[in-house]
One Martini backbone bead per residue (centre of mass of N, CA, C, O) as a GRO file, in nm:
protein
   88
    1UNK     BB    1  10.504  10.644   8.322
    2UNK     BB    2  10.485  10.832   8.543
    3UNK     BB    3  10.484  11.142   8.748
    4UNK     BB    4  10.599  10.995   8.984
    5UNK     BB    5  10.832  10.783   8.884
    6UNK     BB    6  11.000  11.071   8.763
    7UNK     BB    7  11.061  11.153   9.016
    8UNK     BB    8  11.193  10.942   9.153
    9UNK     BB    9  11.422  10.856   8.946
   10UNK     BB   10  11.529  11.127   8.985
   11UNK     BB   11  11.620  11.102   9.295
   12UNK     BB   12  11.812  10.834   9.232
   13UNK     BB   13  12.007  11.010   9.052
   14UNK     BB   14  12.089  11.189   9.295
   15UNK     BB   15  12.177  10.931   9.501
   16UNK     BB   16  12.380  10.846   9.332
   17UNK     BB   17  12.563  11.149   9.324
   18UNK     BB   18  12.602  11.174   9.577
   19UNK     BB   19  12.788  10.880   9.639
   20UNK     BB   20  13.007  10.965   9.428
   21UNK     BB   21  13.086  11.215   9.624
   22UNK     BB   22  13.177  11.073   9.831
   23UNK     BB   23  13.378  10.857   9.722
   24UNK     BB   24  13.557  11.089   9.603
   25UNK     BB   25  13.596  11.205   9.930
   26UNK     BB   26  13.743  10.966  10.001
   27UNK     BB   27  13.946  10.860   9.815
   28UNK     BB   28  14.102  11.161   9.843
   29UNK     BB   29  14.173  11.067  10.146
   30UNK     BB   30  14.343  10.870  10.117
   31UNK     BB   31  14.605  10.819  10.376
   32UNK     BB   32  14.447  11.006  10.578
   33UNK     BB   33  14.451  11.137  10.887
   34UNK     BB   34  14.126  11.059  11.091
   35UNK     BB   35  13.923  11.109  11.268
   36UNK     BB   36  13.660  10.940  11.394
   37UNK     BB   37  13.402  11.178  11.356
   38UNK     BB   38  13.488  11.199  11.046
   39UNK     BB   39  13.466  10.908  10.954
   40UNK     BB   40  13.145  10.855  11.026
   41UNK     BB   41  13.054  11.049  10.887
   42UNK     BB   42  13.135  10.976  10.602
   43UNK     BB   43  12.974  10.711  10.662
   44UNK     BB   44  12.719  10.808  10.673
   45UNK     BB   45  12.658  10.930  10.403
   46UNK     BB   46  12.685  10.686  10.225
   47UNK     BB   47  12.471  10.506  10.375
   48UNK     BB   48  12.246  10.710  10.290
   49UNK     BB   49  12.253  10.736   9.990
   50UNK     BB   50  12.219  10.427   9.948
   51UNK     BB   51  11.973  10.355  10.074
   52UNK     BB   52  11.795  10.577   9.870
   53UNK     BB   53  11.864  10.441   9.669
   54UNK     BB   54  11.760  10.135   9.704
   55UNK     BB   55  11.446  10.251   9.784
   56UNK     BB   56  11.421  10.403   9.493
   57UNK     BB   57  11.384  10.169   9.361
   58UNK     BB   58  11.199  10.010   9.468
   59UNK     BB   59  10.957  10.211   9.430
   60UNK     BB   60  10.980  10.197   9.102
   61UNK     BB   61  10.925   9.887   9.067
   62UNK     BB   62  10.631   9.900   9.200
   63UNK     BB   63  10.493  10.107   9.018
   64UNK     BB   64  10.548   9.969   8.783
   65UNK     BB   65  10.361   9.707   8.877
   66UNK     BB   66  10.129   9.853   9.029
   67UNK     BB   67  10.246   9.942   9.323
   68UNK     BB   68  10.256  10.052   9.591
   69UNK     BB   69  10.563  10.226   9.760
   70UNK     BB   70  10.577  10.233  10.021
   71UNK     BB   71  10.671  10.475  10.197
   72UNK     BB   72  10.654  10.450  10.488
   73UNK     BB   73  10.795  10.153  10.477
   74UNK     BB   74  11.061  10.322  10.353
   75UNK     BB   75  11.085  10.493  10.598
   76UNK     BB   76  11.143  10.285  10.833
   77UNK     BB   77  11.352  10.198  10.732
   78UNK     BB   78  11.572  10.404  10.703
   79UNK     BB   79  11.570  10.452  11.019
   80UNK     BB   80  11.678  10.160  11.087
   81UNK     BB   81  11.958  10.195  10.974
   82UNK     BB   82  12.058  10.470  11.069
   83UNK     BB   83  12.050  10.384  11.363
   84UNK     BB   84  12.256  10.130  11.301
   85UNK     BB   85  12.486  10.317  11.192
   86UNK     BB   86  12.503  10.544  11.449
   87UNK     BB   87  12.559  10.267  11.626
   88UNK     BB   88  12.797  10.048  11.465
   0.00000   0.00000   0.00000
């Protein structure tokens, strides 16, 4: 693997690591009653961690195979997922 794999690599599980952290305080949270905009937010952290995570796996796979990492359209996709995350 590359030295850009391993930055990747790194990067994912970061992302895994955030993902564990927002669950973790979610569920800490659980039968907590909660305003709708920290609701919200919650989840969109979650869903953003996740996101990232998923992205930078696909990322990892296409490098592994010898193929552009698609940065660009993994940047593309991502913004769509937040509009429509954000967006409820």
């Amino acid at each position: 693997m590359t030295t850009l794999g391993f930055e990747r690599a790194g990067a994912i599980e970061m992302a895994a690591g955030l993902e564990q952290a927002v669950e973790g305080l979610v569920g800490g949270l659980a039968g907590r009653e909660l305003d709708d905009e920290t609701r919200l937010a919650l989840t969109y952290r979650l869903v953003e961690a996740r996101l990232f995570g998923l992205l930078g796996s696909r990322a990892l796979g296409r490098s592994r195979r010898g193929r552009r990492a698609g940065s660009r359209a993994l940047g593309h996709q991502a913004a769509l997922v937040a509009r429509d995350a954000a967006a409820g």
